[in-house]
C-alpha positions as CSV (number, residue, x, y, z in Angstrom):
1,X,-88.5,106.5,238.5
2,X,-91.4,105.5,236.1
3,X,-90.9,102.3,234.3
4,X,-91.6,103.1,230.4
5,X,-91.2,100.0,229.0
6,X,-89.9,96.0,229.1
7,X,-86.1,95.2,230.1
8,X,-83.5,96.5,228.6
9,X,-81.6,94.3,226.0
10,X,-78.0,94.3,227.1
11,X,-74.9,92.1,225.6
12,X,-71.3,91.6,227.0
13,X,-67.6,92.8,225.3
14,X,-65.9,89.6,225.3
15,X,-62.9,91.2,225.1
16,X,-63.9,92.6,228.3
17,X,-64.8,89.7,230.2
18,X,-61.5,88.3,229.2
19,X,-59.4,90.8,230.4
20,X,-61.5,90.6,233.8
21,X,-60.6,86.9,233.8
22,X,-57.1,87.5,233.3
23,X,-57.2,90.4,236.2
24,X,-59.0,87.8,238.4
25,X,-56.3,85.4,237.6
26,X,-54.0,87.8,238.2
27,X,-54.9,88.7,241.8
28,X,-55.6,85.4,242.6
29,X,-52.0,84.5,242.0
30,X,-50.7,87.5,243.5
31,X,-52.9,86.8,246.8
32,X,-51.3,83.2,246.9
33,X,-47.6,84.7,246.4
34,X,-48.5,87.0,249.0
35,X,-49.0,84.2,251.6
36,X,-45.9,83.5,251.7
37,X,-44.7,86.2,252.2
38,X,-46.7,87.5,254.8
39,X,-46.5,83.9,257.1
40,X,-42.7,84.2,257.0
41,X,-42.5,88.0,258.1
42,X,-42.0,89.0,261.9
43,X,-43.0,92.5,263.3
44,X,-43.5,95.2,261.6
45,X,-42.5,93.5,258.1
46,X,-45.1,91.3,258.6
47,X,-47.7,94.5,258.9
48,X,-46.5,96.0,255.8
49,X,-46.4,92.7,253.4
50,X,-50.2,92.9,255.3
51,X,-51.1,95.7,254.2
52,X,-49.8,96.4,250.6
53,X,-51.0,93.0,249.8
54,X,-54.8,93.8,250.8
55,X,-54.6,96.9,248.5
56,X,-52.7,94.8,245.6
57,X,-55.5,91.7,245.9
58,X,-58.0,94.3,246.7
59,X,-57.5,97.0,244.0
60,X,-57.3,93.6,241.9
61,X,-60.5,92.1,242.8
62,X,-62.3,95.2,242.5
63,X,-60.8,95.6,239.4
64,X,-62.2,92.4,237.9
65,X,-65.7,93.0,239.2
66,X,-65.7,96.6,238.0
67,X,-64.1,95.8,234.4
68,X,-67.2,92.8,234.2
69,X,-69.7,95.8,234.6
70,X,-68.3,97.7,232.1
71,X,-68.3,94.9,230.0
72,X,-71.8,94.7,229.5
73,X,-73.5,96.7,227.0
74,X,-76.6,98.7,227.4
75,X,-78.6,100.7,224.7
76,X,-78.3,103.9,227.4
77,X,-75.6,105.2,228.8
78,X,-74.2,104.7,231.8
79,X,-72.0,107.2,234.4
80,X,-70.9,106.0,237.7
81,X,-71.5,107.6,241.3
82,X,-67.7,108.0,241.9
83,X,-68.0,107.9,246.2
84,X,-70.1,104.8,245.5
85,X,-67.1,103.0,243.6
86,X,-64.7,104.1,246.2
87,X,-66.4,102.7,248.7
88,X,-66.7,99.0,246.9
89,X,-63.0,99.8,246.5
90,X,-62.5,99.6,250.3
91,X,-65.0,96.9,250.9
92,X,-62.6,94.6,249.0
93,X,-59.7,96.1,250.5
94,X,-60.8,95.2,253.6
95,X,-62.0,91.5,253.0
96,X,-58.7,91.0,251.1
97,X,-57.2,92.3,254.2
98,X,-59.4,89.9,256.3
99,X,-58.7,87.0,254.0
100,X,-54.6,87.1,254.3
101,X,-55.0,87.6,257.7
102,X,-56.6,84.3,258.4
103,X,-54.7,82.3,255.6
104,X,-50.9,83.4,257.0
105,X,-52.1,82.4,261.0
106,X,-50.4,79.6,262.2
107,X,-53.2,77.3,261.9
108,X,-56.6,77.3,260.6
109,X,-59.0,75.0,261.5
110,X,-62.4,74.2,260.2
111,X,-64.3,76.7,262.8
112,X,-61.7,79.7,261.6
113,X,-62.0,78.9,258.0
114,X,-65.5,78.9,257.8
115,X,-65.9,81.6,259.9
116,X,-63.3,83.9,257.6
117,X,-65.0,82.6,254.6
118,X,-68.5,83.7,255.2
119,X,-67.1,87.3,256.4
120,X,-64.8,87.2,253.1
121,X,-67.4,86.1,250.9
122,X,-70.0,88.5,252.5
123,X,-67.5,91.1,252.1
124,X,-66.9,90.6,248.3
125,X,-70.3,90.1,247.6
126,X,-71.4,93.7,249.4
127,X,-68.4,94.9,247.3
128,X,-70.2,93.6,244.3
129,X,-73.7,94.8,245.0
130,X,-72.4,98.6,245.9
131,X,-70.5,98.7,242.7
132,X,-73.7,98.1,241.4
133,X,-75.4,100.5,243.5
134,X,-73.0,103.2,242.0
135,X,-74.4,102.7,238.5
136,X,-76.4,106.1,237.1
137,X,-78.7,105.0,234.2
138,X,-81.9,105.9,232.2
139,X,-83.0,102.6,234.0
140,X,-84.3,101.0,237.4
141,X,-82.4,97.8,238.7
142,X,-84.4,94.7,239.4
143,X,-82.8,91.9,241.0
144,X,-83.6,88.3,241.0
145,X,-83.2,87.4,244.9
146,X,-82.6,83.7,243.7
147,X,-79.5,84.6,241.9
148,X,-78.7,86.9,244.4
149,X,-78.6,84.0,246.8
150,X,-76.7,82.2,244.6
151,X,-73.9,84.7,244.1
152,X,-73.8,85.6,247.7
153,X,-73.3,80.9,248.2
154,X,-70.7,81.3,245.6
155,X,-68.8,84.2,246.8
156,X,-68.0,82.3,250.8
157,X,-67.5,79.1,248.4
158,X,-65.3,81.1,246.2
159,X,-63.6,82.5,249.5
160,X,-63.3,79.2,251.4
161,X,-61.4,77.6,248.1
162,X,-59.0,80.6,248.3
163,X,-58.3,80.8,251.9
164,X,-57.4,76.8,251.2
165,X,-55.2,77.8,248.2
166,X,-53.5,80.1,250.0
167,X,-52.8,78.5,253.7
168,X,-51.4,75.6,251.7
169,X,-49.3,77.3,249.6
170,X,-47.4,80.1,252.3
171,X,-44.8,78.0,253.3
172,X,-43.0,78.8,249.4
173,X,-42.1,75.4,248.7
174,X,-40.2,74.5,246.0
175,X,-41.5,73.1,242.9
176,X,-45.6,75.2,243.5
177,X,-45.1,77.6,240.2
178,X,-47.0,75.3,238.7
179,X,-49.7,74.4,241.4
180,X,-49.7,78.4,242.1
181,X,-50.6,78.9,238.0
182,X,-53.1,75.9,238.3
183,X,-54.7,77.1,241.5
184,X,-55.1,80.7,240.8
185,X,-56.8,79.7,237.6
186,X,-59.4,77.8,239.8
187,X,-59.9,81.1,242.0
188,X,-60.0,83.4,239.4
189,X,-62.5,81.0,237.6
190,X,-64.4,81.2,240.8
191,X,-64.0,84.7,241.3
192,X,-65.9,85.2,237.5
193,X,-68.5,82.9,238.1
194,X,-69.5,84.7,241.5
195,X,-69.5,87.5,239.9
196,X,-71.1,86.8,236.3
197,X,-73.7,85.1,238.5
198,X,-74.3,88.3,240.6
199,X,-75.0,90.3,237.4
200,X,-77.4,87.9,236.0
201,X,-79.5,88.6,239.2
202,X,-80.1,92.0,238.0
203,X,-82.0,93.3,235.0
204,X,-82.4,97.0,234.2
205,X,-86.1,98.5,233.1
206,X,-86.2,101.4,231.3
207,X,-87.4,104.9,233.1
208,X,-88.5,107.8,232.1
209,X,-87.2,110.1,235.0
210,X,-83.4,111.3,234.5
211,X,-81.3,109.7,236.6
212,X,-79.5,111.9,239.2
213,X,-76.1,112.8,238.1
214,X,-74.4,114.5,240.9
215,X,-70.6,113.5,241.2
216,X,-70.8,110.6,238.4
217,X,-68.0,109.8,236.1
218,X,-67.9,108.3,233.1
219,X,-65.7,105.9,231.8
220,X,-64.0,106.7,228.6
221,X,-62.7,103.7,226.4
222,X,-59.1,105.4,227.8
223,X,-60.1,105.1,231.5
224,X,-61.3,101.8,230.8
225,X,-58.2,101.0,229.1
226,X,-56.5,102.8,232.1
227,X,-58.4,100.8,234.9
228,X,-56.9,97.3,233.7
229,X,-53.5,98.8,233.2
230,X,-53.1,100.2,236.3
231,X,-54.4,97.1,238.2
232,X,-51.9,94.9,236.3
233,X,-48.7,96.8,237.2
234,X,-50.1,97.4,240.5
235,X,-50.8,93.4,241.1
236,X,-47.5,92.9,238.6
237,X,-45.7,95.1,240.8
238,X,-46.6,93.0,244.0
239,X,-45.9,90.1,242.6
240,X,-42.1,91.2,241.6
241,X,-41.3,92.5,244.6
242,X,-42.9,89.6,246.5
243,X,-40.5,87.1,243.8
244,X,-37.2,89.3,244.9
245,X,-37.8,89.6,248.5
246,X,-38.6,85.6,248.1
247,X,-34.9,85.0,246.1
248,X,-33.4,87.6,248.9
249,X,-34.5,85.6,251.7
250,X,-33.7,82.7,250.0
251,X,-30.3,83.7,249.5
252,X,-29.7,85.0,252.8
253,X,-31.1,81.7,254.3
254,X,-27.9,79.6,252.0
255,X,-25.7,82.4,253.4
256,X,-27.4,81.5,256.9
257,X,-26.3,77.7,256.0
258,X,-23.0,78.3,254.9
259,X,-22.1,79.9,258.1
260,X,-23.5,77.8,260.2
261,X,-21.5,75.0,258.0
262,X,-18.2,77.0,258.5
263,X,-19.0,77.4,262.2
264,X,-19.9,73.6,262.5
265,X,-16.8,72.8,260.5
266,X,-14.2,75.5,262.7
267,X,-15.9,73.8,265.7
268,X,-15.6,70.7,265.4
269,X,-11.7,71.5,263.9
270,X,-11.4,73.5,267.2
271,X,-12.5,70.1,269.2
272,X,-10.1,67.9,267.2
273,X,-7.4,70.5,267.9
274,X,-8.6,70.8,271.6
275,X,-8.6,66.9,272.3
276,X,-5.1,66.8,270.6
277,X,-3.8,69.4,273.4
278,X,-5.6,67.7,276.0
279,X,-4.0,64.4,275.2
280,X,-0.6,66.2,274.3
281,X,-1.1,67.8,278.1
282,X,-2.0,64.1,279.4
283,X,1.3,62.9,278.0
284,X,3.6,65.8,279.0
285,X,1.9,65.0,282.7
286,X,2.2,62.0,282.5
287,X,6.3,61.9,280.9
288,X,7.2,64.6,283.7
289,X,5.6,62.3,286.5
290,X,8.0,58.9,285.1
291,X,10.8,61.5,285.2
292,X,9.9,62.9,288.4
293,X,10.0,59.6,289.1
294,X,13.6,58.0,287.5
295,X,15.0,61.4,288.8
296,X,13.5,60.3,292.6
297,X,14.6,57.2,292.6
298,X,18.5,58.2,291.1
299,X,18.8,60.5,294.0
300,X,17.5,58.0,296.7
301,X,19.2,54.9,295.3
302,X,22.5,56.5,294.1
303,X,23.3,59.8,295.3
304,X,21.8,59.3,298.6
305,X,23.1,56.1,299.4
306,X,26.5,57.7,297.8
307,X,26.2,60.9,300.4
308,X,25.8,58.2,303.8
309,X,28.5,56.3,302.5
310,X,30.7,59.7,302.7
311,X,28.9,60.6,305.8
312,X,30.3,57.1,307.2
313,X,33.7,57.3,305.9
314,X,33.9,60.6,307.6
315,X,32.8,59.6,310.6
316,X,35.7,56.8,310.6
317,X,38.4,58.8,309.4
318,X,37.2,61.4,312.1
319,X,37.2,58.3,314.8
320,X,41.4,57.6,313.5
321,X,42.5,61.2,314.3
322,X,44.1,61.5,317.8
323,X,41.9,64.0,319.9
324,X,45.0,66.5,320.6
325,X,44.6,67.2,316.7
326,X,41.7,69.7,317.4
327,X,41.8,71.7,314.2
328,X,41.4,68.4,311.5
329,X,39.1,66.4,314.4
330,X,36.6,70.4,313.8
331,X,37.3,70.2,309.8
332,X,35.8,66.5,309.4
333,X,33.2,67.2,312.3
334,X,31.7,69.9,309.8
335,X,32.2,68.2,306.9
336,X,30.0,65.3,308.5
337,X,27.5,67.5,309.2
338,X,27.6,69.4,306.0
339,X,26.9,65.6,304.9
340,X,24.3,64.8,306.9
341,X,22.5,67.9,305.8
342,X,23.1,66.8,301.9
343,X,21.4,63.7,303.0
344,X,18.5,65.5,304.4
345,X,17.9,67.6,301.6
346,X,18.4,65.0,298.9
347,X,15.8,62.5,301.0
348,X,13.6,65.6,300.8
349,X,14.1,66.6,297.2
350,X,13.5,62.3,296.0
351,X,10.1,63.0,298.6
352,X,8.5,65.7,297.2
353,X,9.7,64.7,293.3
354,X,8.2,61.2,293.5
355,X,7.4,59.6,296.9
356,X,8.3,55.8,296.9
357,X,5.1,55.3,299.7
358,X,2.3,56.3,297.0
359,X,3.0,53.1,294.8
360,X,3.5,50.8,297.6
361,X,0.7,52.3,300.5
362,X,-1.2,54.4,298.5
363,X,-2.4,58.4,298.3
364,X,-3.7,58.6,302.2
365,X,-0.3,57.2,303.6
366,X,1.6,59.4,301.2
367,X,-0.1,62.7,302.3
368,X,0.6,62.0,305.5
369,X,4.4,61.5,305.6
370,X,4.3,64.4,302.9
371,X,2.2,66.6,305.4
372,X,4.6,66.0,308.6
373,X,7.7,66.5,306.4
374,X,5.7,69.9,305.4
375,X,4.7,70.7,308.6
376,X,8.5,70.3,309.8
377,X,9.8,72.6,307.1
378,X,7.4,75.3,307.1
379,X,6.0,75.8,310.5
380,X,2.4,75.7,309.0
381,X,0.2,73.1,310.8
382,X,-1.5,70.6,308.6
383,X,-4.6,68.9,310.3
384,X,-5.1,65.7,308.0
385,X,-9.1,64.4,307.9
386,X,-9.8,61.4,306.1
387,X,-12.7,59.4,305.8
388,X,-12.6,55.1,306.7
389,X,-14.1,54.9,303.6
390,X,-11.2,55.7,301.1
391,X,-9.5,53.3,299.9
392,X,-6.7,52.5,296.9
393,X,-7.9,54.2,293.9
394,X,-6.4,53.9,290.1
395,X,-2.9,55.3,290.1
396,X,-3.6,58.4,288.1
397,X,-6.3,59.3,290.1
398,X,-3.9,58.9,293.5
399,X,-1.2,60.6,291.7
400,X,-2.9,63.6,290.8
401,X,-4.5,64.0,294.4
402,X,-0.9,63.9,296.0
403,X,0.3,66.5,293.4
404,X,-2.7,68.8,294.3
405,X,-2.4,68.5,298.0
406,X,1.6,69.2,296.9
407,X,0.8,72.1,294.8
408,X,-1.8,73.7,297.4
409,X,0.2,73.3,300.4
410,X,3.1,75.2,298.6
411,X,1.1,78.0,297.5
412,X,-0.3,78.2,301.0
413,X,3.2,78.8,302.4
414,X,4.1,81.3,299.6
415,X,0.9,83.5,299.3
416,X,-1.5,82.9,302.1
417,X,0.5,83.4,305.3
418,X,-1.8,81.3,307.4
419,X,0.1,79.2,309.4
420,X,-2.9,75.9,309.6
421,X,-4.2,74.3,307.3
422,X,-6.6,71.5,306.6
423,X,-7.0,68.5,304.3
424,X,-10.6,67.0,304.4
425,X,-10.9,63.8,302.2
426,X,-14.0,62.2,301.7
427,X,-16.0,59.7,300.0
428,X,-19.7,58.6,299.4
429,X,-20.6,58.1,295.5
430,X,-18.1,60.9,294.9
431,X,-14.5,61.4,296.2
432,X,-13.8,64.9,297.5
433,X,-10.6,66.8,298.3
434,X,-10.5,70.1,300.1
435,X,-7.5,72.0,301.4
436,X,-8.6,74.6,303.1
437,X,-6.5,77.8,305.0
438,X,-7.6,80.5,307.1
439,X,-5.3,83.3,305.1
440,X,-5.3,86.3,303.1
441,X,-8.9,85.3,301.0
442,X,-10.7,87.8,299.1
443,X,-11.1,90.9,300.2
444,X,-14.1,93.2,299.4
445,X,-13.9,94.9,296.5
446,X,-11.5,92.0,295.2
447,X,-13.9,89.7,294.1
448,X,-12.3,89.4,290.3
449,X,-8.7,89.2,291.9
450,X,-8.8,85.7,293.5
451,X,-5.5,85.9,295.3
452,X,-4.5,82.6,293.6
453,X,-3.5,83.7,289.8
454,X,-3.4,80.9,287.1
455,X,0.0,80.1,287.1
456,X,1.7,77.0,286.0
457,X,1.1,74.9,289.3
458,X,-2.8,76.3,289.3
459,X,-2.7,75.1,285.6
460,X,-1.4,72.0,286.0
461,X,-3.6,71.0,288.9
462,X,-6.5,71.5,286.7
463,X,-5.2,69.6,283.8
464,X,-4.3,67.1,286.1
465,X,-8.2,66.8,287.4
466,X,-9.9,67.0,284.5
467,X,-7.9,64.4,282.7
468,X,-9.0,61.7,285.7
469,X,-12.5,63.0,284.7
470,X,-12.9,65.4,288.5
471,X,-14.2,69.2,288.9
472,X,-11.2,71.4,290.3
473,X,-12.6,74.4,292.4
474,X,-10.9,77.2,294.1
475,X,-13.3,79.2,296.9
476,X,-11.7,82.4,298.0
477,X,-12.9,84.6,300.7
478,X,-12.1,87.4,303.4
479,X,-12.0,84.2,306.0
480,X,-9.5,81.8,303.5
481,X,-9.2,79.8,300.7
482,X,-10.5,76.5,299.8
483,X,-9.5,74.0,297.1
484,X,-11.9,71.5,296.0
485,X,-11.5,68.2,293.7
486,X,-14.4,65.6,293.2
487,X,-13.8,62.7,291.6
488,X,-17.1,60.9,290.1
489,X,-15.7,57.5,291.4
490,X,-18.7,55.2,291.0
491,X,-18.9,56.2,287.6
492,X,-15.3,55.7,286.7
493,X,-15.4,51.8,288.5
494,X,-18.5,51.4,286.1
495,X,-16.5,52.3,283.2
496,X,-13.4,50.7,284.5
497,X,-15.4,47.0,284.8
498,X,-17.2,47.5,281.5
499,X,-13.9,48.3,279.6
500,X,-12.2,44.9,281.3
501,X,-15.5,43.2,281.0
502,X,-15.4,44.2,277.0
């Protein structure tokens, strides 16, 4: 083109450059809203808040930049190379895109910031300049390369301010409307001056040659009208459905809450209610052992002593019948030993309710007379192995080791079939129990049908070892069964002397 004459004279609509304020405003707010959003979505959320947000801040800042060039006024007219404008259009896609990519990372340090603000700002500023560059005019552009500089120092300022504005204010705090309003006033301000300063750069020279008009639009006071309407329900848009999804999550995280409250408050109501049944078991345990043990000692004091007295009277009355009198001397001889038997069997019974020996010797010395009375009743051979080191424990913790020797050796005789058995009992910082038969076990394919069901005894030899504070195990296998109880008893002395110590 030939230059024909000095500069052209141009002059801004200020109604214009307002409406590109409020647009930069706009986006500005809409790109720190969009933070938010964007850090607290996962997957493929967080890729589409991503994207529609760098076309909503995008389409807005190329909006502002494009409404301040039709803003100014030039005494020729002006079409625009549409491909040209599209392509600016993508630029500040793109470096929108960039920009709410680094501001939603976990963390941002000085090296990222920088680094995102000088691609940012380079990006907006090359969106700037092609915009430009798709002006068709009567004219030839002259740029002043100090401005240019300026704009280009303004534009990674203007980015680095944002990228601040906007990591600080993703986590949607409470109480930022206001800061939000405030700050995006500061970007949009910055975002104006950037690009105000970029079109002061340039001044247009009049030309004789006509300018080549090949797919150019021109922008009617309706399209003009258009372009600002379009952009603010596009960046309202965004910013409504950013505000709902923000109240939605909101919402769902007090739902969150509330459950969790409900399930804290059923759990712990569950807790109460267990620990009520546990001490409810503890005291039916411990009420059926004193009557176990009142019944024990009834039958050995009263009815047993009652049945040798009868035993002994028999035996004298037998002794007073003269020996021709064969048919009375066989009636009382069976009646003794009918007697005798009761004795047995009531001895037996007052044993295995309550033996007398666990108060006054202790839980080793019980199993063993309980073991050989076993042994003598059921055929099954007990091999007792106990380690020097035992010695008298608490008497819940001896009562409840007698009652699951009691309870094991009877299901061993009932289920098992074996006919030995072993009791291992040993001590180091723990106290361990084993009963251990060679029986029926587990077969294979009978892994989930331990052949001892949970039945009351099974039951209540748990109970019994978890309220003394022990782990109750049952191991079965093709080759046996073994029953396990440890007994933490260091830790139950320590407690023990620091409760009488208190």
């Amino acid at each position: 083109m030939i230059q024909t004459g000095a500069r052209l004279a141009g002059s801004y609509d200020y109604g214009e450059v307002v409406r590109s304020i409020f647009i930069a405003v706009t986006a500005s707010y809409a790109a720190l809203d969009l933070g938010g959003r964007i850090t607290a979505a996962r997957g493929w959320a967080r890729a589409a808040w991503l994207t529609g947000g760098a076309i909503a801040m995008g389409i807005g800042i190329w909006a502002m930049h494009f409404k301040g060039m039709l803003a100014l006024r030039l005494p020729v007219r002006v079409d625009y190379h549409w491909p040209t404008v599209l392509l600016s259009l993508l630029i500040g896609i793109l470096a929108s895109a960039f920009a709410l990519y680094i501001a939603t990372r976990q963390e941002m340090g000085p090296v990222q910031a920088w680094t995102g603000s000088f691609i940012m700002g380079g990006g907006i500023a090359a969106m700037h300049y092609v915009g430009m560059a798709a002006m068709r005019l009567a004219a030839v552009s002259r740029f002043d390369p100090l401005l240019v500089a300026l704009s280009v120092v303004l534009a990674i300022l203007f980015s680095r301010t944002a990228l601040m504005f906007t990591f600080d204010y993703r986590e949607d705090f409470r109480g930022t409307t206001l800061a939000k309003v405030i700050s995006a006033m500061v970007m949009g301000a910055a975002i104006c001056l950037m690009h105000y300063s970029g079109m002061a750069a340039v001044s247009f020279l009049p030309a004789a040659a006509i300018p080549n008009l090949s797919n150019v639009v021109s922008i009617s006071p309706l399209g003009n009208n258009g372009i600002a309407i379009v952009t603010l329900l596009v960046l309202g848009t965004t910013i409504l459905t950013s505000s709902v999804d923000r109240q939605t999550q909101a919402e769902v995280r007090r739902l969150n809450e509330r459950l969790e409250q409900r399930v804290d408050e059923r759990t712990r109501q569950l807790a109460a209610v267990n620990e009520e049944l546990h001490r409810l078991s503890g005291e039916l345990l411990r009420s059926q052992d004193e009557e176990r043990r009142k019944i024990a000692q009834d039958l050995h004091d009263c009815t047993g002593q009652d049945l040798v007295a009868l035993a002994t009277m028999l035996g004298q009355l037998g002794s007073s019948i003269p020996s021709f009198e064969r048919k009375p001397r066989n009636l009382l001889s069976e009646c003794k030993a009918l007697a005798d038997q009761c004795i047995r069997a009531v001895r037996t019974l007052s044993y295995v309710l309550y033996p007398p020996v666990l108060d006054k010797a202790g839980v080793v010395d019980a199993i063993l007379d309980y073991v050989g009375g076993f042994s003598k009743r059921s055929g099954i051979q007990v091999e007792l192995e106990v380690s020097p080191r035992v010695e008298r424990m608490a008497r819940d913790v001896e009562l409840a080791l007698f009652r699951v020797v009691q309870e094991a050796l009877t299901n061993i005789q009932r289920h098992s079939g074996s006919r030995q058995a072993k009791i291992r009992i040993e001590r180091d910082s723990d106290l361990t129990l084993e009963i251990i038969d060679e029986g029926r076990g587990t077969q294979a394919g009978e892994l989930r049908e331990p052949r001892f069901k949970i039945g009351v005894g099974i039951s209540s030899m748990q109970e019994r070892v978890k309220l003394i504070g022990g782990q109750f195990v049952i191991e079965s296998t093709s080759h046996g069964t073994t029953v396990r109880v440890t007994i933490p008893l260091e830790r139950k002395e320590r407690e023990k002397a620091a409760h009488s110590g208190g």
